[in-house]
C-alpha positions in Angstrom: -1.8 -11.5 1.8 -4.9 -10.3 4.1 -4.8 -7.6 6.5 -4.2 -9.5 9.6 -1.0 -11.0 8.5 0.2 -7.7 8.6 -0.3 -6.5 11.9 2.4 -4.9 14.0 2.3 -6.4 17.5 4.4 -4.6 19.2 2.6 -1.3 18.8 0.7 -1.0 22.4 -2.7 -0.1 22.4 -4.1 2.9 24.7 -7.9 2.4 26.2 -10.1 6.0 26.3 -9.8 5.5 30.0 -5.9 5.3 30.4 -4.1 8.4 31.7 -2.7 10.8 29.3 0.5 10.4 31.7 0.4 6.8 30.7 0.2 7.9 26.7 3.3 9.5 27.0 5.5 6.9 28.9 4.4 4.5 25.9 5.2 6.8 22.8 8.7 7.8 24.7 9.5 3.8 25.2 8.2 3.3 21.6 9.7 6.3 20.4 6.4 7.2 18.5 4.0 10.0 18.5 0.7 8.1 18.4 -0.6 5.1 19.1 -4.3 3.3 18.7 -6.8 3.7 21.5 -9.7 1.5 22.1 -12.7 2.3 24.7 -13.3 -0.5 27.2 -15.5 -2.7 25.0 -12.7 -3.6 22.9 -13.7 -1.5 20.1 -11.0 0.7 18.2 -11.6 4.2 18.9 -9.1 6.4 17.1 -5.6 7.1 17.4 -4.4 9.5 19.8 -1.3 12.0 18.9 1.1 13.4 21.4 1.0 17.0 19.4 -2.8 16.4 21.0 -2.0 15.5 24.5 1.9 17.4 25.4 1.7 20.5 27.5 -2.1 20.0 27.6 -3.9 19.5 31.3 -6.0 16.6 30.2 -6.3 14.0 32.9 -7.3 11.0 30.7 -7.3 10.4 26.9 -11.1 10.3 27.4 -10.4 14.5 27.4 -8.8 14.7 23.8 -10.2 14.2 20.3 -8.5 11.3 18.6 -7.6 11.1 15.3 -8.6 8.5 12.2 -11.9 7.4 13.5 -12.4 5.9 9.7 -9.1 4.1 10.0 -10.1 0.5 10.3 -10.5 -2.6 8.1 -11.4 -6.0 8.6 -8.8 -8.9 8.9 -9.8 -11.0 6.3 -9.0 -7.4 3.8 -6.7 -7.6 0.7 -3.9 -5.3 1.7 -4.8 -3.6 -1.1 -7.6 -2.3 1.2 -5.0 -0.8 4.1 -3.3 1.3 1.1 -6.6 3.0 0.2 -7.7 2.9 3.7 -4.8 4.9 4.8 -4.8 7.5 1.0 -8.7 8.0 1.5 -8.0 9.3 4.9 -4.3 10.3 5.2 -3.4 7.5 8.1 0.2 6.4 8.8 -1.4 3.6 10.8 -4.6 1.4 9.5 -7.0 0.0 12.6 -7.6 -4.1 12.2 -11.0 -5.5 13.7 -12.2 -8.9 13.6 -15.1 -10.7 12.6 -17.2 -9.4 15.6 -15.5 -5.8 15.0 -13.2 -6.1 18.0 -9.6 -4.4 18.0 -7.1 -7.2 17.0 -4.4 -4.5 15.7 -3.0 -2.3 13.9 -0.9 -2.0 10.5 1.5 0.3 9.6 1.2 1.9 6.6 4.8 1.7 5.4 4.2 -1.9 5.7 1.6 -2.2 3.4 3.6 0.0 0.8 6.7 -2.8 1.0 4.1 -5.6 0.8 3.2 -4.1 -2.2 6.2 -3.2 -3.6 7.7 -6.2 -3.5 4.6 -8.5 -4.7 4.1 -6.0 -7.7 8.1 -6.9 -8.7 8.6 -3.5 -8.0 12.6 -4.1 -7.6 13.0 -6.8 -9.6 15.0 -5.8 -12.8 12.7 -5.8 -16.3 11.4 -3.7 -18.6 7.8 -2.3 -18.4 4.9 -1.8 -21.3 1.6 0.0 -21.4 -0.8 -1.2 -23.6 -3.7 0.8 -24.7 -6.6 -0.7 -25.3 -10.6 -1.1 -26.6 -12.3 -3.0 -23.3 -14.4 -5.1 -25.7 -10.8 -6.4 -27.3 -9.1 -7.4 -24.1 -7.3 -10.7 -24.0 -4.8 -11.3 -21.5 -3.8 -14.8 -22.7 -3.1 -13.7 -26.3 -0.9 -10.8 -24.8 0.6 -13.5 -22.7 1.3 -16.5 -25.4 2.8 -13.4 -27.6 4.7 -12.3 -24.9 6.1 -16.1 -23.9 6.6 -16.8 -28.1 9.3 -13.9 -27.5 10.9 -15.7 -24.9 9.9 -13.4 -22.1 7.6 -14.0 -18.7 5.1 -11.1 -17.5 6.1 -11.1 -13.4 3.1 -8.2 -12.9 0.3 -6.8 -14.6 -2.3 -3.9 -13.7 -5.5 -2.7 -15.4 -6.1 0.9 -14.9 -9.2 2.6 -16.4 -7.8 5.4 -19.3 -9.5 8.7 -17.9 -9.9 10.0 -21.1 -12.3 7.2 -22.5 -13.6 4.9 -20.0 -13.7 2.3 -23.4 -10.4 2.5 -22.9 -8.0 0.9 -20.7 -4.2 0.9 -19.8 -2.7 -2.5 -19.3 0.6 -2.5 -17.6 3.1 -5.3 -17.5 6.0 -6.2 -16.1 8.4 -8.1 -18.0 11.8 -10.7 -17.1 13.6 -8.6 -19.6 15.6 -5.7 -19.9 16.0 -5.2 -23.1 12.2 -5.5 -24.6 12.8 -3.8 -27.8 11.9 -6.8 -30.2 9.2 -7.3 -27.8 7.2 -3.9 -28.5 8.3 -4.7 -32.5 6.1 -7.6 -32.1 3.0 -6.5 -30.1 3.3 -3.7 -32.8 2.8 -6.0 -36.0 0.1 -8.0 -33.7 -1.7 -4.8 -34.3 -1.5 -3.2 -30.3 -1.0 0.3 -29.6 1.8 0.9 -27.2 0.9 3.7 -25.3 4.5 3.7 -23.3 7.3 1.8 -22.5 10.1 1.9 -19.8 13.7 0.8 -20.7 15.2 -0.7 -17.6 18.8 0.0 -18.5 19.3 1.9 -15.6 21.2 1.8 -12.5 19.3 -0.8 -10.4 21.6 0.2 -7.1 20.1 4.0 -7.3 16.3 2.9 -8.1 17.1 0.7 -4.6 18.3 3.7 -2.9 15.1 5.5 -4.0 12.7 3.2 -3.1 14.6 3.0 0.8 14.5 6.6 1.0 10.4 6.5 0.4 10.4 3.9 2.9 12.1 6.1 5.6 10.1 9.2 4.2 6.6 6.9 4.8 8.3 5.8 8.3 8.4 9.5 10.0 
């Protein structure tokens, strides 16, 4: 999924010129406290927040700094790119431009968080593995073709770089399975190091109720 797919197009969009009385009509009617701005051009400006703008004698938005000026990201973007975007620079909304750099819209970052938690199988039931391993040794299709011998289906995997040896890395994988026991047994005797594992005998209803409260949390 790119970028533009996830745009929110019911978030209105200010211009530098508009009256700060007009800012707040919108973010009361939207019931939110800050919303993209663009300068007459088309191009995204920053977003402007009502902490800015309330009890302040400002005349147009044109008077205020705005916020987030690094907050944009072209459409054609993983949305792997809105997620850093909106870490790198601590942005609860992520600006989208076209090819020509124009303002199309803008992303929220909670929506970008759900995208990824539920292509990553975040929710879905299974147990988890973390392989360590030499760089030089990686294989993914003989982890996989062990892994499917056992009767088990990797629904996500993740490469991360081990920070204490960068010949190192961590591979993470998210099995079908609960119960994946006889499946670290086996990557074991196949001679690979299992760095961690994650039992999924849990309550799946709480781990749900967790992950909705982080969603509300991201939402504020």
């Amino acid at each position: 999924m790119i970028a533009k797919d996830l745009i929110d197009y019911d978030i209105p969009l200010l211009n530098k010129e508009d009256k700060v009385s007009k800012a707040l009509e919108l973010m009361e009617e939207f019931e939110c406290t800050r919303l993209p701005v663009v300068v007459s051009e088309g191009y995204y400006a920053g977003f402007l927040e009502e902490k800015i703008i309330i009890n302040c004698d400002g005349k147009k938005i044109s008077d205020y700094r705005l916020m987030g000026e690094n907050g944009q990201i072209d459409q054609g973007s993983h949305y792997y790119g809105i997620i850093k975007c909106a870490l790198e620079f601590d942005l609860p909304l992520i600006s989208i431009k076209d090819d020509q750099g124009l303002y199309l819209g803008v992303v929220p970052t909670v929506s970008a968080f759900e995208t990824f938690a539920s292509c990553s199988a975040l929710l879905t039931p299974g147990g988890i593995i973390v392989l360590s391993l030499n760089n030089k040794d990686y294989s993914f299709s003989e982890i996989g073709r062990i892994i499917e011998n056992s009767d088990a289906q990797i629904i996500n995997s993740q490469i991360s770089i081990d920070p204490n040896n960068n010949d190192k890395i961590w591979l993470t994988l998210k099995l079908n399975k609960e119960d994946i026991s006889h499946l670290i047994s086996i990557l074991k005797f196949s001679g690979y190091k299992i760095d961690r594992y994650f039992s999924t005998h849990v309550n799946h209803e709480n781990i749900k109720e967790r992950y909705d409260s982080l969603m509300n949390y991201l939402k504020i």
